[in-house]
C-alpha positions in Angstrom: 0.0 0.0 0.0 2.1 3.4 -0.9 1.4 6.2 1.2 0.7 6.1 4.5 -2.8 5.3 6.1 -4.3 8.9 8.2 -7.3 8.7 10.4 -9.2 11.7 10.1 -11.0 11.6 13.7 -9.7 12.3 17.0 -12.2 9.5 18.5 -10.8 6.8 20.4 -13.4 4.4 19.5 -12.2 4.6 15.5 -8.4 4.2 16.4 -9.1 1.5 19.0 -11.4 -0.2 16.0 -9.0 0.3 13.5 -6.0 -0.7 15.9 -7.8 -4.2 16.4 -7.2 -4.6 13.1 -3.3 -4.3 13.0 -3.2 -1.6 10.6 -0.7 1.0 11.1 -1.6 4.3 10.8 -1.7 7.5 12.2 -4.1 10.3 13.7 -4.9 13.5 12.3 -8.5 15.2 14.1 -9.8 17.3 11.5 -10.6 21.1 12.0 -14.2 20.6 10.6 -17.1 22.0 12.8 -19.9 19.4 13.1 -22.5 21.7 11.5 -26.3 19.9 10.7 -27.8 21.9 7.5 -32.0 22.3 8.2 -34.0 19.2 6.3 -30.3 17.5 5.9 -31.4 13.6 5.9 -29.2 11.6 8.8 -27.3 9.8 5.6 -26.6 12.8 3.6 -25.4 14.6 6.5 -23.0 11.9 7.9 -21.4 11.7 4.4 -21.0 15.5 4.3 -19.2 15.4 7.4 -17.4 12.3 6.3 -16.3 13.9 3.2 -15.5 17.7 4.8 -13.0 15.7 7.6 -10.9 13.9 4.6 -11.0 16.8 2.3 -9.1 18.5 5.5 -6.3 16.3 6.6 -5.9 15.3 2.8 -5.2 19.1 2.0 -3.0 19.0 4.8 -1.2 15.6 4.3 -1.1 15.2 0.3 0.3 11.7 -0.8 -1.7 9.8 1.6 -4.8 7.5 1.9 -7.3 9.6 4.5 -10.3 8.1 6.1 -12.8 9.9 7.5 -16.0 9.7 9.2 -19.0 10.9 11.2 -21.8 8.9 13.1 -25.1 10.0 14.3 -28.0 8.7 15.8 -31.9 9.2 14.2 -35.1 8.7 15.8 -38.6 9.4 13.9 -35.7 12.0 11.3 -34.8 13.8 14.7 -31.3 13.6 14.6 -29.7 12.8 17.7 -25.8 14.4 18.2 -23.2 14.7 21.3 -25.3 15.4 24.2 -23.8 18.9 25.3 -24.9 18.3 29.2 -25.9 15.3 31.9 -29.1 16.6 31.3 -29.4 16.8 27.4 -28.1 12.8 27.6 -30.5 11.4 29.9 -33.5 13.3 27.5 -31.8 11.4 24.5 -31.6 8.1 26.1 -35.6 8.9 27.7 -36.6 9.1 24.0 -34.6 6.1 23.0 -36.3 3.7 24.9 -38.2 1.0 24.4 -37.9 2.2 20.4 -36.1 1.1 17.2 -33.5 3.9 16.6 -30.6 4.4 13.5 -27.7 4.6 13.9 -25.6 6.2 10.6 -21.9 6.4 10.1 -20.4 8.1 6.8 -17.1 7.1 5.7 -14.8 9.1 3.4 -11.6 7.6 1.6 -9.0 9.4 0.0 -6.8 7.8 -1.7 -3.0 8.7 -3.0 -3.7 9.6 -6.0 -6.8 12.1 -5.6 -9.5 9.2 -6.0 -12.4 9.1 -3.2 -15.3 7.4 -1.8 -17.7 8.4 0.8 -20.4 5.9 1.9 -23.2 5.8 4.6 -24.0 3.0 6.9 -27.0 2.2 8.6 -27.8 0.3 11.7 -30.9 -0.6 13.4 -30.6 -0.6 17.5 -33.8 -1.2 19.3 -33.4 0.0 23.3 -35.1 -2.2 25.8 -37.7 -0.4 28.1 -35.8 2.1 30.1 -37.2 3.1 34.2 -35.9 7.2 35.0 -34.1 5.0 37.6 -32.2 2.9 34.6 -31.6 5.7 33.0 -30.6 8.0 35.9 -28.1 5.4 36.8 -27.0 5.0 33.7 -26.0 8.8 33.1 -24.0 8.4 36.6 -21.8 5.9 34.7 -20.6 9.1 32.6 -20.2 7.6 29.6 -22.7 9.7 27.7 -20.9 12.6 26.9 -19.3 12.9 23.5 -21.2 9.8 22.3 -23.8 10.6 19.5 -27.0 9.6 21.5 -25.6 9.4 24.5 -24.6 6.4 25.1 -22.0 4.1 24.1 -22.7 1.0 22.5 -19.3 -1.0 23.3 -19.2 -0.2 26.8 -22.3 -1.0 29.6 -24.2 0.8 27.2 -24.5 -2.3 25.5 -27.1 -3.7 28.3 -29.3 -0.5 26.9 -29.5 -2.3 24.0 -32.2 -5.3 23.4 -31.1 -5.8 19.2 -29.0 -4.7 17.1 -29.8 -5.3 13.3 -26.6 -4.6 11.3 -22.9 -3.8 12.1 -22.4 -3.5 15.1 -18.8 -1.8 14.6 -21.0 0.9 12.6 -22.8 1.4 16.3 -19.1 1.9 17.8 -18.4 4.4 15.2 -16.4 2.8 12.2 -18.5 0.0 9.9 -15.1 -2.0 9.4 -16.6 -4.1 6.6 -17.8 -1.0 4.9 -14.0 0.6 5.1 -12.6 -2.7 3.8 -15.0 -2.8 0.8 -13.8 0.3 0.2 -10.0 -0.3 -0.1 -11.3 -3.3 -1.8 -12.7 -1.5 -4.7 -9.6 1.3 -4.4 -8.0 -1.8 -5.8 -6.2 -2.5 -2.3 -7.1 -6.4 -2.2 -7.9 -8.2 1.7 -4.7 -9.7 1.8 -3.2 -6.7 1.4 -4.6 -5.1 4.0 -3.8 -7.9 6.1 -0.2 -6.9 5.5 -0.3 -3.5 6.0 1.0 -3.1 9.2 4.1 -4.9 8.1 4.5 -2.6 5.1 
């Protein structure tokens, strides 16, 4: 693989995802402001996002594959972000429950040579009923904050959680078998990938 892999995303979850995969690679946070645009559907908007956080680091680190991304949660087309307060999460996590939610993740890829793909990746999460005493305990955990929806999936959020229809890395942040397709049809074949992180 020439040039050098760059995650576009300062969240932990993405690098520890990505890390599990024995990739090497390094982390670049983008400077893009998380802006929604008014009627923006959940899929167009992650992919926005997706695509503005590559477009970044790639102008910054030419010669390089970039990935990107941005995930957001969506409940009757309300679209859930980062709760900005204790009290913002436990509302977002009140309307989730007992209810099929979305969750969407864009992903952007840059590649060396100026090619790109940006994708969208949907997954279905249905919450078990929720007491204000589940939930208030659940808040006091403090995992909440900077998770879109407030709560986090891979961690004890995950007893939130009675299904999960679809990738469950997409949940986490980072559909992994969306971002290998992708290097897959950037001509980068499995086995390859495999071997990146001896490269």
């Amino acid at each position: 693989m020439i040039g050098k892999l760059i995650l576009a995303s300062g969240s932990p979850r993405r690098r520890e995802l990505l890390a599990g995969l024995g990739w090497n690679f390094e982390v670049i946070p983008s400077n893009i402001a998380e802006k929604t645009k008014a009627g923006e559907p959940p899929a167009a908007l992650v992919k926005r996002l997706a695509d503005e956080k590559a477009s970044d680091v790639a102008s910054r680190c030419p010669g390089n594959w970039v990935l990107g991304a941005d995930t957001v949660v969506a409940v009757d087309d309300k679209i859930l972000g980062k709760p900005r307060s204790v009290e913002e999460a436990a509302a977002m996590i009140e309307e989730l429950s007992g209810r099929t939610h979305s969750v969407f993740t864009g992903v952007a890829l840059f590649a060396p040579d100026g090619r790109r793909l940006v994708r969208a990746e949907e997954t279905h999460v249905t919450f078990r009923r929720l007491s204000k005493e589940d939930i208030d305990a659940y808040i006091a955990l403090g995992e909440s904050m900077d998770k879109a929806g407030g709560y986090a999936v891979q961690e004890r959020g995950t007893l939130l959680a009675e299904r999960i229809d679809g990738c469950y890395f997409n949940v986490v942040g980072l559909p992994l078998f969306c971002v290998s397709q992708m290097f897959a049809d950037m001509g980068i074949a499995l086995s390859a990938q495999w071997r990146y992180k001896d490269e």
